[in-house]
C-alpha positions as protocol buffer text, in pm:
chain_id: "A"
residue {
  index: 1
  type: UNK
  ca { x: 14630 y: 26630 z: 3968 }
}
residue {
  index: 2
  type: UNK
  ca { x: 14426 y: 26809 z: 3719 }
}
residue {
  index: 3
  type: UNK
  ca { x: 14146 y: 27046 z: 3782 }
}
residue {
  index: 4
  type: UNK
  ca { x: 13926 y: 27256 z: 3487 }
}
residue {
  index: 5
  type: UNK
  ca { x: 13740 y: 27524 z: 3580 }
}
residue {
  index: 6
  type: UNK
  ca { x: 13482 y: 27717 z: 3391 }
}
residue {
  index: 7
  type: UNK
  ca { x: 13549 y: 28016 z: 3213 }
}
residue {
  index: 8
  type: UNK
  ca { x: 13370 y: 28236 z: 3433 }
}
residue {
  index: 9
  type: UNK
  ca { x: 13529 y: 28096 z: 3747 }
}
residue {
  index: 10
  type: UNK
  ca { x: 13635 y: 28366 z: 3982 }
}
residue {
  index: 11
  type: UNK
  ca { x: 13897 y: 28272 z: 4236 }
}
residue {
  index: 12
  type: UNK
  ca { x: 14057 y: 28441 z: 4504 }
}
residue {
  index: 13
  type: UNK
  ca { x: 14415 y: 28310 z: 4657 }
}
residue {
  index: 14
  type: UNK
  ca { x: 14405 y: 28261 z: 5045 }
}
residue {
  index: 15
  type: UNK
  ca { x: 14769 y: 28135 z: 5034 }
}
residue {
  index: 16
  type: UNK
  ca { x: 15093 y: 28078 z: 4856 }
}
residue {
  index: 17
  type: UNK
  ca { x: 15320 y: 27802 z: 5055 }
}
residue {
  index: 18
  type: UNK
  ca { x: 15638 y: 27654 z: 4892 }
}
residue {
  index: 19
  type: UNK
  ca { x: 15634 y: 27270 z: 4994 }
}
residue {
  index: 20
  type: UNK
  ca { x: 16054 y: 27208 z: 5065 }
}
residue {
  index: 21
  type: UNK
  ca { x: 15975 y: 26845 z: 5085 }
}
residue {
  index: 22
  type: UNK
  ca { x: 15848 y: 26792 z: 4722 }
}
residue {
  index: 23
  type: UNK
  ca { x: 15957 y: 27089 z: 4588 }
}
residue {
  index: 24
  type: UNK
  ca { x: 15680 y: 27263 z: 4403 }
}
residue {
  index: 25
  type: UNK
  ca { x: 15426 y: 27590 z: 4493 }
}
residue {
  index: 26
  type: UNK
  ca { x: 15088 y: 27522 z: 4693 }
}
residue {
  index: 27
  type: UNK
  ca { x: 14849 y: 27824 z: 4564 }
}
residue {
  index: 28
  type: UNK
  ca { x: 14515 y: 27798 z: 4815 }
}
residue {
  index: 29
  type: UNK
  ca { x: 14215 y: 27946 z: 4643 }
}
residue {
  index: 30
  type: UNK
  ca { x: 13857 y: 28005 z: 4741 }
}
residue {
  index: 31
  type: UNK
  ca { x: 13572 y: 28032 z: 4505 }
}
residue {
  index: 32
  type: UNK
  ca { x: 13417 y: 28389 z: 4444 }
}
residue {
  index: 33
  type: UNK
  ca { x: 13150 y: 28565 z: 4284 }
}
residue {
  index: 34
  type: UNK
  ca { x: 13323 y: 28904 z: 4320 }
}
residue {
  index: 35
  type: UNK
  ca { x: 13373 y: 28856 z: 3933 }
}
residue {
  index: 36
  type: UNK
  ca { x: 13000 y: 28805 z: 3858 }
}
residue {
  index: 37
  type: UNK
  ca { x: 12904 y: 29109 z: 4052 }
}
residue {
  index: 38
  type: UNK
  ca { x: 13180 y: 29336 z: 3895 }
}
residue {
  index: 39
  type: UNK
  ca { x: 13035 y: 29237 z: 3551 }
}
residue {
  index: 40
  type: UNK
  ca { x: 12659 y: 29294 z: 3655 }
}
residue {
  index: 41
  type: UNK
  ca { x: 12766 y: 29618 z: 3763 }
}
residue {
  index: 42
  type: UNK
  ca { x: 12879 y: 29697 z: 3436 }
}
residue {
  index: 43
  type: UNK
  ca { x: 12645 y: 29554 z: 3240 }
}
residue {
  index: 44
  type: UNK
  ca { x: 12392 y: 29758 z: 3442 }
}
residue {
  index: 45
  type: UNK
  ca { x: 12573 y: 30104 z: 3395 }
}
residue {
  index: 46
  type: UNK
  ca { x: 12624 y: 30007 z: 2984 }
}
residue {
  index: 47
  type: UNK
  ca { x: 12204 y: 29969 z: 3038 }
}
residue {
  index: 48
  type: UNK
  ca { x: 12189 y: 30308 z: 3180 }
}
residue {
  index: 49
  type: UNK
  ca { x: 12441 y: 30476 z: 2975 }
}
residue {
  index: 50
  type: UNK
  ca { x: 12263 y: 30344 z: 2641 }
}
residue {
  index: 51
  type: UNK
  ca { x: 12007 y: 30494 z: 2713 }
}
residue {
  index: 52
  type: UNK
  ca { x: 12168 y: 30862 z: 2689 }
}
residue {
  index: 53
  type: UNK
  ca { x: 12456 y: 30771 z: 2433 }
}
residue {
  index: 54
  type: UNK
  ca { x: 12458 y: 30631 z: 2061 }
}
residue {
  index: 55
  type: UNK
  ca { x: 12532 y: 30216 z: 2119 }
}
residue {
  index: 56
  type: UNK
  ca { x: 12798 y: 30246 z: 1840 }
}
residue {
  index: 57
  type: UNK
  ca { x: 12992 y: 30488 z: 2043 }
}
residue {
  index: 58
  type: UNK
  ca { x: 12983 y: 30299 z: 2355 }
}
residue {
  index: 59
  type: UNK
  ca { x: 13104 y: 29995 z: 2111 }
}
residue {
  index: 60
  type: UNK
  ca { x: 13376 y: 30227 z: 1986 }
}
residue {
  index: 61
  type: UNK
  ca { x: 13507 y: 30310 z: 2396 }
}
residue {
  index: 62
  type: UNK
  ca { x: 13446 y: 29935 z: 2433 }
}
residue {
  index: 63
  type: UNK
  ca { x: 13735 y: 29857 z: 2175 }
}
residue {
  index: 64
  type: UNK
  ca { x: 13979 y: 30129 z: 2319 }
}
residue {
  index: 65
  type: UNK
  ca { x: 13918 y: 30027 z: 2716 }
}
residue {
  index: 66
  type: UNK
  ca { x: 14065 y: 29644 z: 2544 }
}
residue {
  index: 67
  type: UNK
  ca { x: 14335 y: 29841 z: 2356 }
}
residue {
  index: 68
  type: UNK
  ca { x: 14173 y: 29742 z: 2021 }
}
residue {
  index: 69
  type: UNK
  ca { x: 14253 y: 30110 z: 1918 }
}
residue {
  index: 70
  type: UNK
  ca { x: 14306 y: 30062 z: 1537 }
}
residue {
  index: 71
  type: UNK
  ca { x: 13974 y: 29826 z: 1552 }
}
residue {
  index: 72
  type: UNK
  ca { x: 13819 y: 30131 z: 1728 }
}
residue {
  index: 73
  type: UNK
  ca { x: 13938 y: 30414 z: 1489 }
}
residue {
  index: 74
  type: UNK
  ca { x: 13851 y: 30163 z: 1165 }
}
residue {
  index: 75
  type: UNK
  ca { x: 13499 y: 30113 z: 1343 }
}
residue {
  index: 76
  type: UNK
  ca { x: 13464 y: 30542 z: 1401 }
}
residue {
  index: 77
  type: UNK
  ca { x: 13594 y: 30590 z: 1084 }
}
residue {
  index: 78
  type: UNK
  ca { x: 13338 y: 30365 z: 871 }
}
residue {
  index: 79
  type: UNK
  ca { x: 13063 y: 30561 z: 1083 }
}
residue {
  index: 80
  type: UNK
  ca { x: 13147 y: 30906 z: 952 }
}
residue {
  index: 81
  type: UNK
  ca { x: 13045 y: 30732 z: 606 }
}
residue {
  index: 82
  type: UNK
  ca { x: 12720 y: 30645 z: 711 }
}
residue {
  index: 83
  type: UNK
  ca { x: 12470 y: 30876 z: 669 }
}
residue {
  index: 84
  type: UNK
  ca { x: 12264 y: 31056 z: 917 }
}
residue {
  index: 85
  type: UNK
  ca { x: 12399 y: 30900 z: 1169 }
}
């Protein structure tokens, strides 16, 4: 059987049982929207923090917290060539 889930869909496993029978993995899961409020918590702090810090920097941490770090030193670096910034 196939199933497709959204991107967004947020799962959490209730149980792992190996099925000796017909021998395959059983994963359990139970919808969640954990996910959605972990993201609305950060998009709220990103509100607040923009508020007290320049956008492109919080881009630039943005690209470092996903490990983009030569995207995020080409990004900082371009800045220092614009002026009065």
């Amino acid at each position: 059987m196939e199933v497709l889930f959204d991107l967004a869909s947020v799962f959490k496993i209730t149980d792992i049982k190996y099925d000796e029978i017909n021998p395959k993995w059983n994963i359990y899961l139970m919808t969640t929207d954990e996910g959605t409020n972990i993201v609305q918590a950060y998009i709220d702090s990103i509100q607040i923090e923009s508020k007290e810090i320049n956008v492109d920097f919080i881009f630039a941490r943005l690209l470092i917290q996903m490990g983009e770090y030569s995207l995020a030193h080409d990004y900082l670096t371009k800045l220092t060539t614009i002026p009065n910034l």
